[in-house]
C-alpha positions as CSV (number, residue, x, y, z in Angstrom):
1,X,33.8,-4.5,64.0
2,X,36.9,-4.2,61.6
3,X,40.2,-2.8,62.8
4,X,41.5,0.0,60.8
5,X,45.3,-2.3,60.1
6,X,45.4,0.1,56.8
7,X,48.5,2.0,57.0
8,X,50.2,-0.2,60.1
9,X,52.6,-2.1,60.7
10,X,52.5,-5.6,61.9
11,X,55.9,-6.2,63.1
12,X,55.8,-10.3,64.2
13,X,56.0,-11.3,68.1
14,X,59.6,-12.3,68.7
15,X,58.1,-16.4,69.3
16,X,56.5,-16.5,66.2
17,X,57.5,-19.7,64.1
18,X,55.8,-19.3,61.0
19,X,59.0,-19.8,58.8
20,X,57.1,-17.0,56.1
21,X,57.0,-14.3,58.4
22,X,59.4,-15.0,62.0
23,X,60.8,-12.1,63.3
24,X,59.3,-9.9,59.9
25,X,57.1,-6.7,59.7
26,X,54.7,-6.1,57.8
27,X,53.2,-2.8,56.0
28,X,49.5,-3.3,55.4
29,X,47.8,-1.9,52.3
30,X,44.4,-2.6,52.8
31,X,42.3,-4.1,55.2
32,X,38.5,-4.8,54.5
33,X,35.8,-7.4,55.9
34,X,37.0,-9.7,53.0
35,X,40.5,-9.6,54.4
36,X,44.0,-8.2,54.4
37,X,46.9,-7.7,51.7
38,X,50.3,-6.3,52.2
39,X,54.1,-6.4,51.6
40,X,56.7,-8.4,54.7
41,X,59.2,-5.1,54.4
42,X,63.0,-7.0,55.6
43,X,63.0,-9.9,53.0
44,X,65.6,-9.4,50.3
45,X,64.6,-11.3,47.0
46,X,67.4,-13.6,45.7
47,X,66.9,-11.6,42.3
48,X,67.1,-8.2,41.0
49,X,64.3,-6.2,39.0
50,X,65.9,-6.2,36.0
51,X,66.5,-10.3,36.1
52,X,63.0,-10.6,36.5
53,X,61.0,-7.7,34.0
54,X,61.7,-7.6,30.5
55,X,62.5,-3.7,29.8
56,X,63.8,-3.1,32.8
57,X,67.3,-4.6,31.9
58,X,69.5,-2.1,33.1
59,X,68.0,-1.7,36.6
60,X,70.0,-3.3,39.6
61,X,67.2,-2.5,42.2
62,X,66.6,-5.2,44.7
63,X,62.8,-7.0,45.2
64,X,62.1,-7.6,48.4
65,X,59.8,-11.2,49.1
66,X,56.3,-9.2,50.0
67,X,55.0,-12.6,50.9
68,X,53.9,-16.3,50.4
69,X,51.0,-15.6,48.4
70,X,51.0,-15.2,44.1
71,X,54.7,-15.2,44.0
72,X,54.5,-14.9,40.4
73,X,53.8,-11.1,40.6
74,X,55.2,-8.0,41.1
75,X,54.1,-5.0,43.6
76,X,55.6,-1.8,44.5
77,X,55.4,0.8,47.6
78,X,56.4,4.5,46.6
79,X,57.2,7.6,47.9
80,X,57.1,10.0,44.3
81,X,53.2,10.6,43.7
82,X,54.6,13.3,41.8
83,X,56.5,11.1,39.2
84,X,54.3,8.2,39.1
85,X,50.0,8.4,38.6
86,X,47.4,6.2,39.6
87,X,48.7,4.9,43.1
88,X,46.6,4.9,46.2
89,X,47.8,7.0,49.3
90,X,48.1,4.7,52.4
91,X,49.3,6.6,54.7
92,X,51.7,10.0,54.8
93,X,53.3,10.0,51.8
94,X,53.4,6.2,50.8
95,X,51.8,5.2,47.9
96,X,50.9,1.3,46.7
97,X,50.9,1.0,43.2
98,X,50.9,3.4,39.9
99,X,51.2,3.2,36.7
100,X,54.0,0.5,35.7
101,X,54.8,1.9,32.0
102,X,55.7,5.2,34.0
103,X,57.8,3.3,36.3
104,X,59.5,1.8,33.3
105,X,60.7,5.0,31.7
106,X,61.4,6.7,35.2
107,X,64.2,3.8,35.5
108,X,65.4,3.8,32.1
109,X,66.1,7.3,32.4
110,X,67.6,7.1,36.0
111,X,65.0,9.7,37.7
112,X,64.0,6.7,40.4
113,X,66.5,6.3,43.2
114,X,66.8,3.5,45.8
115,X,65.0,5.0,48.4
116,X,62.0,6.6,46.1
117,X,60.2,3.0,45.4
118,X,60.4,-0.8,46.4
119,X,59.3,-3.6,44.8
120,X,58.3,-6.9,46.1
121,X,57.3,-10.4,44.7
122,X,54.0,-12.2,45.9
123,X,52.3,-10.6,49.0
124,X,50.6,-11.1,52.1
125,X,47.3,-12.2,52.6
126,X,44.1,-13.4,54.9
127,X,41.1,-14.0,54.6
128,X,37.7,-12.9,56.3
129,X,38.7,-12.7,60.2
130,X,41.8,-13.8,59.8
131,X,44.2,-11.4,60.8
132,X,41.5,-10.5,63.6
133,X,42.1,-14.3,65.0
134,X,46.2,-14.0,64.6
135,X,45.9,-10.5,66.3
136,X,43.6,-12.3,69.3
137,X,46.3,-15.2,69.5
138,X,49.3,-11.9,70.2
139,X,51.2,-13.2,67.1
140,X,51.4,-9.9,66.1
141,X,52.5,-6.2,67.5
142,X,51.0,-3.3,65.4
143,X,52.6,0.1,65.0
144,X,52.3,3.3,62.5
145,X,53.6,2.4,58.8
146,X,56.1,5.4,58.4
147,X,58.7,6.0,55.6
148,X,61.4,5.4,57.6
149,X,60.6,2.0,58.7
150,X,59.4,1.2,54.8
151,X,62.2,2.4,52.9
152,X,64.8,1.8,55.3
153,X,68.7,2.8,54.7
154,X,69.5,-1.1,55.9
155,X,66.4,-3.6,56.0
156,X,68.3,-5.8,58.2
157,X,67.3,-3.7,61.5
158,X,63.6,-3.5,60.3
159,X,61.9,-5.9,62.8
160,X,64.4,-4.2,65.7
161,X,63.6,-0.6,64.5
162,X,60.2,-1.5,64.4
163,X,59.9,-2.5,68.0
164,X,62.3,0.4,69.0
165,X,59.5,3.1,67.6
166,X,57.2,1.7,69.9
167,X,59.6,2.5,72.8
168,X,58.9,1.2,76.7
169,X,58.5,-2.7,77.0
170,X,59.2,-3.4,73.3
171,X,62.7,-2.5,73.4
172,X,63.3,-5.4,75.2
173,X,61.7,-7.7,73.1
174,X,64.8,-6.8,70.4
175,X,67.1,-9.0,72.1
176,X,65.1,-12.1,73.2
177,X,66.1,-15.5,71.7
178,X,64.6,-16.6,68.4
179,X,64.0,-20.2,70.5
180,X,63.0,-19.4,74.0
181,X,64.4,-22.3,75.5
182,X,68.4,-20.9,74.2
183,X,67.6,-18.4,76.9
């Protein structure tokens, strides 16, 4: 039997070392038999959009690193199904994917702000029971995907804000060591 992890968040337990997504959360887009594919939501890119599209020279928004795998691409989350086609709905107003050229001509002509889209290089990905395995080995907390924790005013309080949603026990969980043995 499949989870439903659309639409969640996998926010990573505070002891996870995996270097690609320690103390990260991440906003699934689609989870099937075949396996799982989303965007790690508080990873800054060291370049901007317009550094790294051609046409898209004037814009300064930031990319955010959705993961380890095909970091040659580019992939957005947005909240403006009214300005941009072709996206999917994955949960309450958040939409993954569009149509680019219309993304292109929104930011030339300044009518996408900030907080409307983000964009993120590579993604993450498992395979066929995958997820299901890290899920059984607790490497991973899952709460709702909501717009607040996806386009965030500061990304830097993601993983805490994540945890915070959750409320009771979790709370804590914002304040324990990166290295257990620190404590």
């Amino acid at each position: 039997m499949i989870e439903a992890f659309s639409g969640k968040l996998l926010i990573a337990d505070p002891f996870l070392r995996d270097p690609n997504f320690m103390r990260s959360v991440v906003f699934i887009c689609e989870h099937k038999e075949e396996g799982s594919f989303g965007f790690v939501l508080n990873r800054r890119y060291d370049q901007l959009l317009g550094e790294l599209i051609t046409g898209v020279d004037t814009s300064d928004f930031p990319v955010y690193y959705g993961g380890p795998v095909q970091v040659d691409t580019i992939h957005f989350l947005h909240q403006r199904p009214d300005l941009i086609p072709g996206g999917v709905e994955v949960t309450d107003g958040v939409v993954w994917g569009g149509d680019f050229e219309t993304i292109v001509e929104l930011l030339k002509t300044d009518q996408l702000k900030e907080r409307d889209i983000r964009f993120f290089i590579g993604y993450s990905g498992w395979g066929e029971g995958q997820l299901e395995e890290e899920m059984k080995l607790k490497s991973w907390i899952t709460g709702k995907g909501t717009r607040k924790l996806i386009f965030p005013v500061n990304i830097d309080n993601t993983w805490k804000d994540a945890l915070k949603q959750l409320g009771g026990e979790y709370v804590q969980m914002i304040n324990y060591p990166i290295d257990p043995q620190l404590n």
